[in-house]
C-alpha positions in Angstrom: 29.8 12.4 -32.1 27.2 11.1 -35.0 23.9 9.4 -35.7 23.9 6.6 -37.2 20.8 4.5 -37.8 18.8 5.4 -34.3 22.8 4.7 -32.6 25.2 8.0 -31.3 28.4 7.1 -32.1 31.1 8.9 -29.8 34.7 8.5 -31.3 35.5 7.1 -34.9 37.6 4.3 -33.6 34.4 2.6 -31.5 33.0 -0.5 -32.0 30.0 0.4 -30.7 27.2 2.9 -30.5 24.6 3.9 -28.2 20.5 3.2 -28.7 18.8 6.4 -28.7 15.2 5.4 -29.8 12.9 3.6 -28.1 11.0 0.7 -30.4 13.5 -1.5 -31.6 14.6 -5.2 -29.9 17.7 -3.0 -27.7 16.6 -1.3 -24.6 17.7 2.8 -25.0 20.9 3.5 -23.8 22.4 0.5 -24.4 25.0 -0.3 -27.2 24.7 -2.4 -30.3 28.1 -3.4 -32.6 28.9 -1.1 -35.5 32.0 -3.3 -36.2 32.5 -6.6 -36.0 34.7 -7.8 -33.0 36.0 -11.4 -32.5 35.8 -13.3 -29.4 38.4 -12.4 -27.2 39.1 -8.7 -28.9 38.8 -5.9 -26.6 35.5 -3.8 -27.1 35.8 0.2 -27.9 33.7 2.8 -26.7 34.6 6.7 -26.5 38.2 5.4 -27.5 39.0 3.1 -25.3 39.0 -0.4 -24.0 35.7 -1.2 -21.7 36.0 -4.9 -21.9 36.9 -8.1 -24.0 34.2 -9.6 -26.2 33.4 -13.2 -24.9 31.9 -14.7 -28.3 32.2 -13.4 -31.6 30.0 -10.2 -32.3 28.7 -9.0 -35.5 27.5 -5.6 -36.8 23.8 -5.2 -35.0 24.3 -7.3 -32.4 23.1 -6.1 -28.9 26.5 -6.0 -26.7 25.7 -6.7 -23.1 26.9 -8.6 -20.2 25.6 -11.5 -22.4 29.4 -11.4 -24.7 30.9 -8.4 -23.1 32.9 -8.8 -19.8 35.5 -6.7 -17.8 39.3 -7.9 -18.6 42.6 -5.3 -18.7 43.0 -2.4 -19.7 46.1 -0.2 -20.7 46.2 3.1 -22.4 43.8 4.0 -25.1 44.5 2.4 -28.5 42.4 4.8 -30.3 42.5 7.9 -29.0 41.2 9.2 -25.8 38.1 11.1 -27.9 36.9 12.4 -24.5 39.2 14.2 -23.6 40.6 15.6 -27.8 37.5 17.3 -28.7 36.2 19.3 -25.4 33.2 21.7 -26.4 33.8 25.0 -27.4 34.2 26.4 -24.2 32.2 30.6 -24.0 32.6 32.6 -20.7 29.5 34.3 -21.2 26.9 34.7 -18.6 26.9 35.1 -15.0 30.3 35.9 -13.3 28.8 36.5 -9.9 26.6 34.7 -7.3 24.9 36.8 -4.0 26.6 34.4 -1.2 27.2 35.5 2.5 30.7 36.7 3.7 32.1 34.9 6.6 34.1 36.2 9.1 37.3 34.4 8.1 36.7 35.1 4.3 35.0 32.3 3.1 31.7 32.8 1.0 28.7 30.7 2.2 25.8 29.7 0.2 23.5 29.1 2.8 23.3 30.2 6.3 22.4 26.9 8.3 22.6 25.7 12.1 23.6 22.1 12.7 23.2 19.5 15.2 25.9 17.3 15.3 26.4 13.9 17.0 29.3 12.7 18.6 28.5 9.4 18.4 25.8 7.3 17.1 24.3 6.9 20.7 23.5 11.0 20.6 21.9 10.4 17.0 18.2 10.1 17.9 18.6 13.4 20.4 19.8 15.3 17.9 16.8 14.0 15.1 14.7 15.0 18.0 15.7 18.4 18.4 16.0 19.0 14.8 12.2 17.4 14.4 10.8 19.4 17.3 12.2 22.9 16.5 10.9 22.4 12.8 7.4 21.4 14.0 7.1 24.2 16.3 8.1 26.8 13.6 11.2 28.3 15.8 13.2 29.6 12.8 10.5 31.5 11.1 11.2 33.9 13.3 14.6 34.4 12.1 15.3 35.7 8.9 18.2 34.3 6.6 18.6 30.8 8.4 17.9 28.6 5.8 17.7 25.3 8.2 18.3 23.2 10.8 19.8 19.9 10.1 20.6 16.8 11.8 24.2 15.8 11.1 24.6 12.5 12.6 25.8 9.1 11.7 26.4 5.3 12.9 30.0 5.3 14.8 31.8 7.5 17.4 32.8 4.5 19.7 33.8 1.0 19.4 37.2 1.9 17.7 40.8 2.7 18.4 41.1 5.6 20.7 44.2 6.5 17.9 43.9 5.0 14.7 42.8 6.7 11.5 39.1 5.6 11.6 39.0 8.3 14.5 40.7 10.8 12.7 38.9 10.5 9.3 35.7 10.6 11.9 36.4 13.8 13.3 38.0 15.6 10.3 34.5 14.7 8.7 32.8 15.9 11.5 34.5 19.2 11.5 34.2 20.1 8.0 31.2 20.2 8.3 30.4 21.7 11.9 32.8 24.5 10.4 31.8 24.6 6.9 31.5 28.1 5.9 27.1 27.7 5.4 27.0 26.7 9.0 26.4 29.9 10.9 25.3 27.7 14.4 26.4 24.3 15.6 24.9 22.5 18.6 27.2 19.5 19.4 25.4 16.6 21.1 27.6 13.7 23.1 26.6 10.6 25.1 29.4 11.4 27.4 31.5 8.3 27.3 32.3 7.6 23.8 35.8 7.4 22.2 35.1 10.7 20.5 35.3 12.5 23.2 33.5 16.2 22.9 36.7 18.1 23.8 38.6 16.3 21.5 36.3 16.7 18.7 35.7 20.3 19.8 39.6 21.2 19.2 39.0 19.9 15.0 36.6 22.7 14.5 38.3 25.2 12.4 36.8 28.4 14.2 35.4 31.4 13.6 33.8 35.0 14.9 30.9 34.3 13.4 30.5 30.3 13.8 28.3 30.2 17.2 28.9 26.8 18.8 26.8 24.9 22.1 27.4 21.8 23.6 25.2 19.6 25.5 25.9 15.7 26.6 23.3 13.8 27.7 24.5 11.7 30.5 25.2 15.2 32.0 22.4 16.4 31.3 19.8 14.2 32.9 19.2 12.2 30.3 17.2 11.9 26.8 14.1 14.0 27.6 16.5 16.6 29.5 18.4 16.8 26.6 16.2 17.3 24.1 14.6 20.1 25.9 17.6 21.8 26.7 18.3 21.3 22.7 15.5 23.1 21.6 16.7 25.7 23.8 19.9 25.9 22.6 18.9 26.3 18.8 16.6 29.1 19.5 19.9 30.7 21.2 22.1 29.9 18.8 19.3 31.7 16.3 19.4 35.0 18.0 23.1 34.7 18.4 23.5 34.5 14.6 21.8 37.7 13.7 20.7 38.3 10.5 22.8 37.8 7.1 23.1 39.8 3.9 23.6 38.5 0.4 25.4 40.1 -1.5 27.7 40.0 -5.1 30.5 37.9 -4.8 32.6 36.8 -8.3 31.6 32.9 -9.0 36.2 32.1 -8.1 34.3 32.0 -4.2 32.5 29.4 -5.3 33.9 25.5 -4.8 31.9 22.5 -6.2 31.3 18.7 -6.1 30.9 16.7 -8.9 28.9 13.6 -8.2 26.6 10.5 -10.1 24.8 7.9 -9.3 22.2 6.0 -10.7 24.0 6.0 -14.1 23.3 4.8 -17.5 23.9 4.3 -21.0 23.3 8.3 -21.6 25.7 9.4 -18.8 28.4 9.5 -20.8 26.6 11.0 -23.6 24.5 13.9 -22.1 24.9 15.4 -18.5 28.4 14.2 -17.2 29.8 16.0 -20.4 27.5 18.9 -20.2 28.1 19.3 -16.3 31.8 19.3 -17.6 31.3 22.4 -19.6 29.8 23.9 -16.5 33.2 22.6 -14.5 35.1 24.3 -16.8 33.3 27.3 -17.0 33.9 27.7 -13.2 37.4 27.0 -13.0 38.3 29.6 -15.9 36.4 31.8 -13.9 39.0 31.2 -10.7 36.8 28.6 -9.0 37.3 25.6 -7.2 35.5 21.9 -9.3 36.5 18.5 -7.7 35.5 15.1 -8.5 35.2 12.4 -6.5 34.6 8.7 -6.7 37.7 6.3 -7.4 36.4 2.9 -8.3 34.3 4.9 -11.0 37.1 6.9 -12.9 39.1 3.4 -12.6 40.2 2.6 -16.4 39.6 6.1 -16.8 42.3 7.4 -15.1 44.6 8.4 -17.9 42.0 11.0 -18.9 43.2 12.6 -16.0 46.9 11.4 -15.5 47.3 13.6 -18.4 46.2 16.7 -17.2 47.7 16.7 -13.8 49.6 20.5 -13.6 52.7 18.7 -12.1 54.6 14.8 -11.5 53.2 15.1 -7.7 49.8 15.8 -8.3 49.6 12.8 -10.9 51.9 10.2 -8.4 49.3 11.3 -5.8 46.3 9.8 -7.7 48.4 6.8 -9.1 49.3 6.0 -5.7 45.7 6.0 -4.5 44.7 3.6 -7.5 47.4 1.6 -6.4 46.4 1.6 -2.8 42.8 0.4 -4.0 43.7 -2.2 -6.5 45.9 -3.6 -3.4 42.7 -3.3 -1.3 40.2 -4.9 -3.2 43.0 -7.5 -4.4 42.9 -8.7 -0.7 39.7 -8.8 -0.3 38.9 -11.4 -3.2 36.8 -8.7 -4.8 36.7 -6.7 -8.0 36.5 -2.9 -9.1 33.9 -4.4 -12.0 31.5 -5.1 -8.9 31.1 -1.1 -8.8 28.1 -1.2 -11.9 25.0 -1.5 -9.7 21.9 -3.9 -11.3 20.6 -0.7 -11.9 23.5 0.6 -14.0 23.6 -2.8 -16.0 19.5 -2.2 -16.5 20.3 1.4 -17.8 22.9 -0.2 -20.5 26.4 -0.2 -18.6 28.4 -3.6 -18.5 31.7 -2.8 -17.3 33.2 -0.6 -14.4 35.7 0.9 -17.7 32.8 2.2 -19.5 31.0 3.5 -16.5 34.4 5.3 -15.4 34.6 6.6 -18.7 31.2 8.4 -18.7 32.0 9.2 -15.0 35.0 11.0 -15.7 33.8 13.3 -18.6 31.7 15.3 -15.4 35.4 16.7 -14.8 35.3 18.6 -18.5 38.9 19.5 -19.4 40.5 21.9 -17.4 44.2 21.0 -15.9 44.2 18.7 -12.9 45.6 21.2 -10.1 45.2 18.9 -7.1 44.5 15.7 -5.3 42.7 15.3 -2.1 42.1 12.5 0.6 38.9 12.1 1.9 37.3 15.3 3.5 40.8 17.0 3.4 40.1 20.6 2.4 39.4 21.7 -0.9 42.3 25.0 -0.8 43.8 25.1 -4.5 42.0 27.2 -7.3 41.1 25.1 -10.5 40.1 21.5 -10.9 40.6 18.6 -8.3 40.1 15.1 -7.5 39.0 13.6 -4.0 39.3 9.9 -3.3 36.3 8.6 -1.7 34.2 5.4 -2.2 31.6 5.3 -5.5 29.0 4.9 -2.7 26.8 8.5 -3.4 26.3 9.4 0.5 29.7 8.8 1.5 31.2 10.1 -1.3 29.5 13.8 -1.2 29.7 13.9 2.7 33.3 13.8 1.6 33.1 16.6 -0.7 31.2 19.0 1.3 33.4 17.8 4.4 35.9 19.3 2.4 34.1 22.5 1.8 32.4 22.4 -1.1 29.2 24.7 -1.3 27.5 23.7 -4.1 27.3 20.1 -5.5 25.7 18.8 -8.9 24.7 15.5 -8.9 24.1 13.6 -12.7 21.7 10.3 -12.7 20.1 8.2 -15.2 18.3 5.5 -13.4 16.8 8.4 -10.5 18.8 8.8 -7.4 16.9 10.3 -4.5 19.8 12.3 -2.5 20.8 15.8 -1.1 22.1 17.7 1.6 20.3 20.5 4.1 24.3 21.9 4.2 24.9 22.4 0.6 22.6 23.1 -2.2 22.8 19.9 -5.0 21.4 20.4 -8.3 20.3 17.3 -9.7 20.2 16.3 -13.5 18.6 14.0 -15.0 20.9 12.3 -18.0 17.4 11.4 -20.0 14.5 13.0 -20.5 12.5 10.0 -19.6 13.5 10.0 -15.6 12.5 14.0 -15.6 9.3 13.1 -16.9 8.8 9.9 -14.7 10.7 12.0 -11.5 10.0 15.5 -11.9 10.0 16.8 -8.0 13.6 15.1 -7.8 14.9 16.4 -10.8 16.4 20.9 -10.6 17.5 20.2 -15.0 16.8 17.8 -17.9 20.5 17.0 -20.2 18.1 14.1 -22.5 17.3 17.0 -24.5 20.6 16.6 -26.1 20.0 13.6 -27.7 16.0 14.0 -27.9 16.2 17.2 -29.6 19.7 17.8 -30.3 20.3 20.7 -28.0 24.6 20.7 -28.4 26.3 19.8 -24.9 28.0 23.1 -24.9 24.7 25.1 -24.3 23.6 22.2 -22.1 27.2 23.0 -20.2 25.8 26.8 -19.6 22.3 26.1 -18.9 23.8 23.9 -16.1 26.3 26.6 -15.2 23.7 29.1 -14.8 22.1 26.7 -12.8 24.5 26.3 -10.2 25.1 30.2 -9.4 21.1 30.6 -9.0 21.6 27.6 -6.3 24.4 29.4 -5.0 22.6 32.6 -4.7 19.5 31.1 -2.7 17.2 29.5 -5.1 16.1 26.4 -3.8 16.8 23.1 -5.1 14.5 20.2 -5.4 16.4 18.4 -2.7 15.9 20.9 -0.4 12.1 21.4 -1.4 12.3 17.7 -0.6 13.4 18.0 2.8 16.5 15.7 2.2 19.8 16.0 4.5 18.8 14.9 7.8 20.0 11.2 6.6 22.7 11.6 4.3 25.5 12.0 6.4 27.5 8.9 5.5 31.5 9.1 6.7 33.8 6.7 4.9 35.0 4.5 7.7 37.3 1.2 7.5 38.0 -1.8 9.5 37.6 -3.4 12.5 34.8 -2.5 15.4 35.7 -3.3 18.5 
């Protein structure tokens, strides 16, 4: 990476660079031509193909959706320079985190009770009870329990009584209601819903030490009833939980999501890279790092094609490209729709160069698995989950499958996180932390503002993560966020 002339300039074979000064007639963060390309030539950027010029282009010209525009793309013709000149990678620092040991082994980093819905129609109840017992104090009685948190969502009924909507539901539902930081769950039905409370019940991976209630309000009496006996129920399963030590567990316990949103012309440049020094960092250390999002490491996908430890793990990701080119094919639609106006605001024109930012959050460690949505995260080392680009449903995924710490990269200033999980949020230019600064756990714009290298970004952001892990509160959580955030991935028809 160089400076040129106010631009950073990420491989030698790009045709363009990125604005990193405010002042002149291109908005920061977006590109301008070193090269000249001809209309119709594809466009470079961090070696490879982001889109197809639609006019002639000259050295100096701002390149935008105004001669840029989304076209094929094939292997890189210049080199992938993302993924041949990883930062030096130092295992110094912290090795351990103080987590909680749960009964069947697992290491939490928080110690939570949770209210979950069966269906949509037992959503408000359970907001209700969650409201009331954090109004009245209940859990400050109770050392150790970090929260109570609403876990409810918009479906539960009007769909097959068999098909995989239901399933994908309820594994959803049960990686969380037994994700190791939930020490309590209170399950809330309607009572005549297609997810049926005994049904769900029997997804639950169980525990000694997971304390579980039910209540359903048509048997109950009704909504007041309900909510009473709620309240009730929490204070129970309080007491029943006890207390909970911390203690030293190495940082392999750990297992974390890698999430964006909000991205722009420095995500590429600044936190997703830096956050992958931290991914890497973990993994060496015998951890568990996944990464998530499909349509935004689509173009991108050869960055991590060629790390896959095995022919099966890389079929399984080819195949669920495949499936969502075929998906979004029938629909009319394109993958380039992904780039939100706020993406294309913050300099990114095409779904290839966003992927291509995206996919530097997963640093360069060897792809050991691929997941479907929510599936459990169970093999050491680096992973990918398919799961929409859509932030909320895309992280319930991740902790559905058991991540307990997630880090979150924006640019433009997405407001998200989870009561569950701890999610460390950093900013990808110094501009939002100034402009968003009870949102925002770290600042990576130093790296370009004051040329702080991405490697000791990478640590900073490491370090950052086992302090989260060991209790220290994020912004999110001083926030209050969670108690909306729940989002399952859910497809077709509702009956």
């Amino acid at each position: 990476m160089s400076e040129i002339d106010g631009l950073h300039i990420l491989g030698p074979g790009d045709d363009v660079g990125v604005v990193i000064r405010e002042g002149g007639p291109v908005p920061v963060g977006h590109k301008v031509a070193v090269h000249d390309v001809a209309a119709g030539s594809p466009v470079i950027k961090y070696g490879h193909v982001i889109g197809y010029a639609t006019r002639d282009i000259a050295v100096g010209d701002h390149v935008h959706s105004h001669n840029l525009t989304y076209g094929d793309h094939g292997a890189p013709e210049h080199g992938a320079t993302a993924a041949a000149h990883p930062p030096e990678l130092t295992l110094d620092g912290s090795g351990t985190f103080k987590g909680i040991r749960r009964s069947d082994g697992r290491v939490a980093t928080r110690n939570v009770i949770a209210i979950v819905s069966t269906v949509n129609c037992s959503a408000t109840v359970c907001q209700r009870i969650a409201d009331a017992v954090t109004r009245a104090g209940i859990l400050e009685d109770f050392d150790g329990i970090d929260a109570v948190v609403p876990v409810t969502h918009t479906s539960g009924c009007g769909m097959s009584g068999d098909g995989d909507n239901l399933r994908r539901l309820r594994r959803t539902l049960a990686g969380y209601a037994g994700h190791a930081n939930v020490g309590g769950v209170l399950v809330v039905a309607l009572g005549c819903e297609v997810n049926q409370m005994t049904d769900f019940m029997a997804d639950i991976p169980r525990r000694d030490d997971l304390h579980i209630l039910e209540l359903g309000i048509q048997d109950m009496g009704g909504t007041r009833a309900t909510i009473d006996a709620g309240i009730r129920a929490v204070e129970q399963l309080a007491r029943d939980m006890g207390e909970v030590t911390r203690e030293d567990f190495p940082v392999s316990e750990l297992v974390m999501g890698l999430n964006c949103g909000g991205s722009d012309g420095w995500s590429g440049i600044t936190a997703n890279p830096a956050l992958g020094v931290a991914s890497d960092m973990l993994v060496a250390r015998g951890g568990r790092s996944v990464l998530a999002e499909t349509p935004e490491i689509y173009g991108a996908e050869d960055l991590l094609l060629n790390r896959a430890v095995s022919d099966g793990v890389a079929q399984k990701l080819r195949d669920i490209i495949a499936r969502w080119e075929s998906d979004v094919e029938v629909t009319g639609e394109s993958l380039d729709n992904n780039p939100s106006p706020g993406n294309k605001e913050g300099g990114i024109t095409t779904i290839l160069e966003k992927s291509l930012g995206a996919v530097a959050k997963g640093g360069h460690s060897p792809m050991a698995a691929v997941y479907e949505y929510a599936e459990p995260i169970d093999e050491p080392g680096f992973g990918f989950m398919d799961t929409p680009g859509y932030d909320p449903v895309s992280v319930t995924g991740l902790i559905a499958g058991g991540a307990n710490v997630v880090v979150f990269t924006t640019g433009r200033g997405s407001a998200l996180g989870y009561g569950i999980v701890p999610v460390v949020k950093v900013s990808t230019n110094s501009t939002l932390f100034r402009r968003m600064p009870d949102d925002m756990d770290l600042d990576a714009g130093d790296i370009v503002e004051q040329g702080v290298p991405v490697a000791d970004k990478g640590r900073e952001i490491y370090e950052r993560i086992v302090s989260a892990a060991s209790g220290e509160r994020t912004r999110s959580e001083d926030l209050g966020y969670g108690s909306q955030e729940f989002v399952p991935w859910l497809l077709g028809p509702v009956f």
